[in-house]
DRENSEKOL-11885 format. One line per field, with one value per residue: residue number from 1; residue in one letter; x, y, z of N, C-alpha, C, O, CB in turn. Coordinates in nm, 3 decimals. Glycine has a CB too. Layout:
N
i = (NUM;...) .
aa = (A;...) .
n.x = (X;...) .
n.y = (Y;...) .
n.z = (Z;...) .
ca.x = (X;...) .
ca.y = (Y;...) .
ca.z = (Z;...) .
c.x = (X;...) .
c.y = (Y;...) .
c.z = (Z;...) .
o.x = (X;...) .
o.y = (Y;...) .
o.z = (Z;...) .
cb.x = (X;...) .
cb.y = (Y;...) .
cb.z = (Z;...) .
//
This chain:
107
i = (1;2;3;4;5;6;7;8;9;10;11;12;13;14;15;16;17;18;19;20;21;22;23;24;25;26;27;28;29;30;31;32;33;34;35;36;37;38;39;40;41;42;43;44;45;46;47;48;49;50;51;52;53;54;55;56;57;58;59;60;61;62;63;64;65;66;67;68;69;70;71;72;73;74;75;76;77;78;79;80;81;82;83;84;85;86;87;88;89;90;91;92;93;94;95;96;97;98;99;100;101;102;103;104;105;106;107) .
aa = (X;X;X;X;X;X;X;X;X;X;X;X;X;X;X;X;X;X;X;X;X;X;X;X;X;X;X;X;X;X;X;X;X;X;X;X;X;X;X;X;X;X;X;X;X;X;X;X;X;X;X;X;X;X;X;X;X;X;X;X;X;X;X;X;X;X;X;X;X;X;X;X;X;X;X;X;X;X;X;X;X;X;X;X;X;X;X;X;X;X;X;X;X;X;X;X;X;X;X;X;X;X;X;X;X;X;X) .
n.x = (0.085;0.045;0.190;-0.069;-0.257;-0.408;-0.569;-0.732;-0.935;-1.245;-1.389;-1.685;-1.749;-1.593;-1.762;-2.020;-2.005;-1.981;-2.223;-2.385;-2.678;-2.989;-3.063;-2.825;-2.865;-3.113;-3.065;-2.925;-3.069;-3.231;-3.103;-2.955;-3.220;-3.388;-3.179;-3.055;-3.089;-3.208;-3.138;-3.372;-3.584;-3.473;-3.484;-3.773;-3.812;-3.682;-3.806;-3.856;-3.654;-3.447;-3.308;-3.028;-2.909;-2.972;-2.796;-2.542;-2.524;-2.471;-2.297;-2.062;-2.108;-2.062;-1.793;-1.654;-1.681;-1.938;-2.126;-2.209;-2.139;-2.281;-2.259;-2.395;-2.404;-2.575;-2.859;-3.100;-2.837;-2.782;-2.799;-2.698;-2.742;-2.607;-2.542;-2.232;-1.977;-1.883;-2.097;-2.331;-2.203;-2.354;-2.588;-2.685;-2.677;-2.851;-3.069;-3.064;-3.099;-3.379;-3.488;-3.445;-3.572;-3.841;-3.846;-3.818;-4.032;-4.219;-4.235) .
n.y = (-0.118;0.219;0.508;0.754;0.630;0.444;0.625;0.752;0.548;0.389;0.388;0.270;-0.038;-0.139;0.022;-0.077;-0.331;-0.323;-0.192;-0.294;-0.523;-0.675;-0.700;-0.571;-0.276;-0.225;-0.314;-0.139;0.140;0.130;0.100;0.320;0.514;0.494;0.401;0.243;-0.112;-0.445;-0.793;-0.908;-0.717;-0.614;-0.822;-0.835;-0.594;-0.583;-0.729;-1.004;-1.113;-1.373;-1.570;-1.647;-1.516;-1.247;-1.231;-1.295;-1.105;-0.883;-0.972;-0.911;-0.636;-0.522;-0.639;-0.452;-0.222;-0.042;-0.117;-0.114;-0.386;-0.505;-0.603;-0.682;-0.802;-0.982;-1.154;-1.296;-1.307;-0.939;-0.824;-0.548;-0.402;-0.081;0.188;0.268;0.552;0.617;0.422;0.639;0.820;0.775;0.814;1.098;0.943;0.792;0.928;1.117;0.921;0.840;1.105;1.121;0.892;0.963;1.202;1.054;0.877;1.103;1.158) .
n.z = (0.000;-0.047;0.093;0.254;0.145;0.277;0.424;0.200;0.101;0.131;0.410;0.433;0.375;0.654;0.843;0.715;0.833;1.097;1.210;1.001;0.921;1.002;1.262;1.407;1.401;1.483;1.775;1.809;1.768;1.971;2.193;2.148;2.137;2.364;2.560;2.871;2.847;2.974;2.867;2.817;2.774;2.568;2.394;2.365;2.253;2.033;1.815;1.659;1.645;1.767;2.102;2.064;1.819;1.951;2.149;1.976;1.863;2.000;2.180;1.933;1.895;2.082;2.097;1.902;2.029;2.076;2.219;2.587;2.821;3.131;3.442;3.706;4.039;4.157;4.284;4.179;3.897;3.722;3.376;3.203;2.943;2.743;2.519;2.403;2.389;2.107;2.004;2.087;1.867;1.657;1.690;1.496;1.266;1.266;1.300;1.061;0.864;0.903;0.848;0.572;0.497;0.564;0.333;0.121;0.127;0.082;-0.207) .
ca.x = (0.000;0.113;0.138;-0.152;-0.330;-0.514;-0.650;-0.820;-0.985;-1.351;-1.467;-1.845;-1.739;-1.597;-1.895;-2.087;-1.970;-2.009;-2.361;-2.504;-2.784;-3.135;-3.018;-2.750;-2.931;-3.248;-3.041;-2.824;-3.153;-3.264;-3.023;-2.967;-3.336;-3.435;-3.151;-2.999;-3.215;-3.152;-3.160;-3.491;-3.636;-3.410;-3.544;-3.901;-3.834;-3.627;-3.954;-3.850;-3.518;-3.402;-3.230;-2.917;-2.916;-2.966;-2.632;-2.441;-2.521;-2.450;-2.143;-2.014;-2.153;-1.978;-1.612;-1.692;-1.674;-2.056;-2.211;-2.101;-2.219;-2.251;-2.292;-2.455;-2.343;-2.698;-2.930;-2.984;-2.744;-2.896;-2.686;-2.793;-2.695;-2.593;-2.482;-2.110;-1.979;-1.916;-2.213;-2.382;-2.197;-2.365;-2.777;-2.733;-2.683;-3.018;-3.113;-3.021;-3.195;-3.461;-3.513;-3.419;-3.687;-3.965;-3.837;-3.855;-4.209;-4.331;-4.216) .
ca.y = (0.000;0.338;0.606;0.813;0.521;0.447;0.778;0.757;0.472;0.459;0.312;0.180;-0.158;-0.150;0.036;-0.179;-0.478;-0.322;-0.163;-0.332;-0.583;-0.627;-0.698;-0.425;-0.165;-0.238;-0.285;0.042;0.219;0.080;0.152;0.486;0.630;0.447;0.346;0.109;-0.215;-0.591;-0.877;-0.945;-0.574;-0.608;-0.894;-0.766;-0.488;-0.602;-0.815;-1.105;-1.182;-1.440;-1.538;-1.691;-1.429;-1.188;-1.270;-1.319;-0.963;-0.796;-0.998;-0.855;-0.505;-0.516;-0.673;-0.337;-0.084;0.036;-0.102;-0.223;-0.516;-0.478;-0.732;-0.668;-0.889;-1.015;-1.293;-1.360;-1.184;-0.875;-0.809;-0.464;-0.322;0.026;0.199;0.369;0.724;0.544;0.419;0.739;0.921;0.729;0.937;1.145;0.869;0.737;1.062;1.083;0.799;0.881;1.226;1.028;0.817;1.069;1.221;0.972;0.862;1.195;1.115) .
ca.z = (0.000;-0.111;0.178;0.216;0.074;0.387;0.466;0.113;0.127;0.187;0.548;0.447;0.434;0.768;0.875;0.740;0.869;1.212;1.198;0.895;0.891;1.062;1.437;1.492;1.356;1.560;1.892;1.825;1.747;2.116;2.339;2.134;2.135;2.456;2.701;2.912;2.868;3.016;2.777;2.835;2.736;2.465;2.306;2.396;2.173;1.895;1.748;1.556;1.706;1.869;2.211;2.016;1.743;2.012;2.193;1.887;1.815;2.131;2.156;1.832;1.862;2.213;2.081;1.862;2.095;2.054;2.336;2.679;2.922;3.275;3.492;3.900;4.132;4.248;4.325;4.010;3.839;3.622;3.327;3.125;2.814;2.667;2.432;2.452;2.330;2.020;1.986;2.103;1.827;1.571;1.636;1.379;1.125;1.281;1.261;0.947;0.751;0.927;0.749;0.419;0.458;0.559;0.239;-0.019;0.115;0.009;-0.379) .
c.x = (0.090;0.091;0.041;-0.253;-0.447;-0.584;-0.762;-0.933;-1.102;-1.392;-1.587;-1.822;-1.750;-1.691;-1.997;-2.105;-2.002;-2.153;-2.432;-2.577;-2.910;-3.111;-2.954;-2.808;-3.037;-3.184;-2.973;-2.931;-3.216;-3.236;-2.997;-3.093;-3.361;-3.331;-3.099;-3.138;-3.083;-3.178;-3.310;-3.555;-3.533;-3.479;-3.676;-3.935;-3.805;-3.699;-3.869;-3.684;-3.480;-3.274;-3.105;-2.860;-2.841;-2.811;-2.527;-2.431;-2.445;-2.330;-2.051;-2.008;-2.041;-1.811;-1.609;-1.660;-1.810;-2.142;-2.106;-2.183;-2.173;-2.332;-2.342;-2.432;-2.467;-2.751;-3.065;-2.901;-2.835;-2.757;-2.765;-2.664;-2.661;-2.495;-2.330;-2.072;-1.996;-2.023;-2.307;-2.326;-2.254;-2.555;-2.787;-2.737;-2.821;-3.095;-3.158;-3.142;-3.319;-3.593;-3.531;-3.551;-3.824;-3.968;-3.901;-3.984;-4.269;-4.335;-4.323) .
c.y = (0.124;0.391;0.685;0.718;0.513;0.508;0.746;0.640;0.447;0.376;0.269;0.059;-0.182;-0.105;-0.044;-0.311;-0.474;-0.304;-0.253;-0.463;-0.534;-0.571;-0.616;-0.316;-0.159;-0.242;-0.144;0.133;0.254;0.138;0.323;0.586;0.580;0.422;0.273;0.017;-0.370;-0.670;-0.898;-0.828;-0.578;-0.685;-0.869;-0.670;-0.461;-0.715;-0.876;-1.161;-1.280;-1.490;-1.569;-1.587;-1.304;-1.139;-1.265;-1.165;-0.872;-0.852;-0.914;-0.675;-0.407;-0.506;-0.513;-0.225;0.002;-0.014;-0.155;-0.311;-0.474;-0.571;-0.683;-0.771;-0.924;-1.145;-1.290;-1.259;-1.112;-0.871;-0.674;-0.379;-0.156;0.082;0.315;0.532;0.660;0.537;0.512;0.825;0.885;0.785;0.984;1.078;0.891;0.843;1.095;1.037;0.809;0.988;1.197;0.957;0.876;1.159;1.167;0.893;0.977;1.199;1.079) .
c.z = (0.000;0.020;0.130;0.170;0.125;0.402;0.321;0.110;0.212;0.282;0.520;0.456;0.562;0.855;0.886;0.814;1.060;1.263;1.140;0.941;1.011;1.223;1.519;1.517;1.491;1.756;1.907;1.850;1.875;2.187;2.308;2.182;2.320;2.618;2.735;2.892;2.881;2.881;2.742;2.758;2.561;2.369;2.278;2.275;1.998;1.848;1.587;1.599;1.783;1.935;2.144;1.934;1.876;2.094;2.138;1.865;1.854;2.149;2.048;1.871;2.036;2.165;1.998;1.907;2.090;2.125;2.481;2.738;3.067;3.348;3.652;3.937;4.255;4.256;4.252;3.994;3.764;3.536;3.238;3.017;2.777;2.587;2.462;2.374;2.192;1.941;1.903;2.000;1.675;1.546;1.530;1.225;1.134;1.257;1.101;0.784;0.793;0.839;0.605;0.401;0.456;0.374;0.128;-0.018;0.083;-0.202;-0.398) .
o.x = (0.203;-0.007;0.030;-0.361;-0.555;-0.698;-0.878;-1.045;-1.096;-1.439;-1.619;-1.874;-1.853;-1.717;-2.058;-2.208;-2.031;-2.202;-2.531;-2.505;-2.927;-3.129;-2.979;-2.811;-3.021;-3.246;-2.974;-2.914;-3.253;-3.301;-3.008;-3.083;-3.338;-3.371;-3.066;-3.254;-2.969;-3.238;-3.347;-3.582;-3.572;-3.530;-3.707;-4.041;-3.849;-3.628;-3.840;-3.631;-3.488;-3.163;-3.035;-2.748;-2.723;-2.747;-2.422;-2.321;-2.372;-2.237;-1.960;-1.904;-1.989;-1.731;-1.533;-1.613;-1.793;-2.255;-1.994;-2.301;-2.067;-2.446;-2.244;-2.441;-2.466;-2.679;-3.150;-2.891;-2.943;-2.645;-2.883;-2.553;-2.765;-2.380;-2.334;-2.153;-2.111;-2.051;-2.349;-2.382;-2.213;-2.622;-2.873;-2.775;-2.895;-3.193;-3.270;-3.205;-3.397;-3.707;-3.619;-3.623;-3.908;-4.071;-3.996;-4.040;-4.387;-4.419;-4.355) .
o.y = (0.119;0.349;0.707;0.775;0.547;0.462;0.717;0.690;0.466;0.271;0.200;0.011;-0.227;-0.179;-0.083;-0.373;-0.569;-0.382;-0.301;-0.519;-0.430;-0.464;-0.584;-0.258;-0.082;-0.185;-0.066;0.212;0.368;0.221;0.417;0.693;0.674;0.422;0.193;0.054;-0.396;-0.613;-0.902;-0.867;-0.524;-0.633;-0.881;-0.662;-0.393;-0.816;-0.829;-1.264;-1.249;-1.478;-1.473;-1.555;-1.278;-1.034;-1.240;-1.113;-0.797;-0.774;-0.847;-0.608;-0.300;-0.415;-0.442;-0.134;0.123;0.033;-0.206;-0.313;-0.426;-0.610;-0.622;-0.859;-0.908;-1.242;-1.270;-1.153;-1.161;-0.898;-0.690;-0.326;-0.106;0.038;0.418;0.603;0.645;0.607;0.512;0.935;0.951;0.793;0.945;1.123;0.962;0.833;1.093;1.079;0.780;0.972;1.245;0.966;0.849;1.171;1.206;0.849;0.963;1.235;1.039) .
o.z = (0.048;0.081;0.010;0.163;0.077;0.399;0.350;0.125;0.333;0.238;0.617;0.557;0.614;0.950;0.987;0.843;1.134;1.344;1.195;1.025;1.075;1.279;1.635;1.625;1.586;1.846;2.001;1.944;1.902;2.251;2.386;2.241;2.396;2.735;2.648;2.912;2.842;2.790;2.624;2.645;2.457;2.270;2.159;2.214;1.905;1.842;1.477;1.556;1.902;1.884;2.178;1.972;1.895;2.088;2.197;1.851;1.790;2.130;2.099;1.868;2.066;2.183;2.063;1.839;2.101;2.110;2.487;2.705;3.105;3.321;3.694;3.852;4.377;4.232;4.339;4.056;3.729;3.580;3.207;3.026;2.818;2.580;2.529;2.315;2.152;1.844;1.788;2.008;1.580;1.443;1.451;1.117;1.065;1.183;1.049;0.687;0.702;0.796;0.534;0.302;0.371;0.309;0.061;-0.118;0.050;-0.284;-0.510) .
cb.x = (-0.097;0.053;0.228;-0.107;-0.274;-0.498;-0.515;-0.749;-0.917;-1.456;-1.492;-1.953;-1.644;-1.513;-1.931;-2.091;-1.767;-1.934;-2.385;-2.441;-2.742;-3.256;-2.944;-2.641;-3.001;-3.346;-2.971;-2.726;-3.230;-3.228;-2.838;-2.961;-3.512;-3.486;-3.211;-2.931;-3.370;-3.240;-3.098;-3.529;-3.576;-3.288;-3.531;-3.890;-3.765;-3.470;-4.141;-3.879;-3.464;-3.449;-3.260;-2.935;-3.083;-3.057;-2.607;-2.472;-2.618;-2.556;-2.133;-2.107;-2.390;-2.013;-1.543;-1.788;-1.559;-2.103;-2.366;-2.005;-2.154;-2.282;-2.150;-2.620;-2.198;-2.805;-2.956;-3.070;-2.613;-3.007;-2.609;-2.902;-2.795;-2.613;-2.591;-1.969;-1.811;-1.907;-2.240;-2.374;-2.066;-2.304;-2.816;-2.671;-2.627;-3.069;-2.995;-2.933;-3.158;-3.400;-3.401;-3.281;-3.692;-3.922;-3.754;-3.741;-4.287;-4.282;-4.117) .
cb.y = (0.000;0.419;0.681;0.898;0.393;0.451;0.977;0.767;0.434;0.499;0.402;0.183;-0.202;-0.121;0.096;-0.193;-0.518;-0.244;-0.056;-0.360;-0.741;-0.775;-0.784;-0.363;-0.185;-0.426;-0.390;0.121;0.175;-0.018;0.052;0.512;0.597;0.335;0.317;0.108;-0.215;-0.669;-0.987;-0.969;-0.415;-0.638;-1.005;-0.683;-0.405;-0.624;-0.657;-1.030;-1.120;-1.510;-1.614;-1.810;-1.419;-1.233;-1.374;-1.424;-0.910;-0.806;-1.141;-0.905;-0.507;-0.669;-0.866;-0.334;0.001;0.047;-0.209;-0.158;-0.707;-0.331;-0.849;-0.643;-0.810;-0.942;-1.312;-1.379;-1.225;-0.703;-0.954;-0.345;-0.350;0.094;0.229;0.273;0.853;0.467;0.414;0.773;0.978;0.580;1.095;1.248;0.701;0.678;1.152;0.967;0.618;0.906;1.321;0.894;0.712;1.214;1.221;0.863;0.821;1.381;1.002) .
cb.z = (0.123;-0.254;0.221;0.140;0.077;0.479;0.453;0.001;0.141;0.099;0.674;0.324;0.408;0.792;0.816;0.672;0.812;1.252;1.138;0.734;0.884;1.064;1.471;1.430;1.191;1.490;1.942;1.654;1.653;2.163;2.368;1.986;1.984;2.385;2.758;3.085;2.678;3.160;2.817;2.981;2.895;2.484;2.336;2.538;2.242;1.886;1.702;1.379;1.761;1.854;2.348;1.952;1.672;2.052;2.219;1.756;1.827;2.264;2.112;1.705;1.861;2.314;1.948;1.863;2.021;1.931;2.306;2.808;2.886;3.320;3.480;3.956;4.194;4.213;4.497;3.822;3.743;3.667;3.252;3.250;2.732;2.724;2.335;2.429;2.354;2.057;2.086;2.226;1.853;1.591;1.708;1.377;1.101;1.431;1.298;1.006;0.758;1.007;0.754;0.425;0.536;0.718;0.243;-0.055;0.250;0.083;-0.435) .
//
């Protein structure tokens, strides 16, 4: 690779690969608009997902750097989700596509 190379080189892949499909999206959107939430509230909300899925996601989206896990030290354990700066600096996409889409439904 040429110097300078890097810098040019357009990040959506890697983007993608972190954000993209049904599951990320829909938990980012979550914890972004909404909050800390437990597994449970999570799955609750993200309609059509499931618990395996679910995990695989949040694992990933976690190794990531765009959410964290936190674990309480209770009887049961609770374990609850949110989203990190990271994450959090990713609204105005949601934002974003949002606007885009209000848009191109008025076409």
């Amino acid at each position: 690779m040429v110097d300078g190379e890097q810098d040019t080189l357009c990040p959506a892949p890697i983007v993608f690969t972190m954000i993209g499909g049904k599951w990320k999206l829909a938990i980012l959107k979550t914890l972004i608009f909404h909050g800390t939430k437990r597994f449970g509230e999570l799955r609750r909300e993200v309609d059509g997902v499931t618990q395996t899925m679910l995990t695989k996601q949040l694992r990933t989206l976690e190794a990531d750097g765009l959410i964290r896990r936190e674990i309480f030290a209770e009887v049961p354990p609770r374990v609850e989700y949110s989203v990190t700066e990271d994450g959090l600096s990713l609204k105005p996409v949601f934002e974003a596509m949002h606007c885009w889409w209000l848009a191109r439904k008025q076409h």
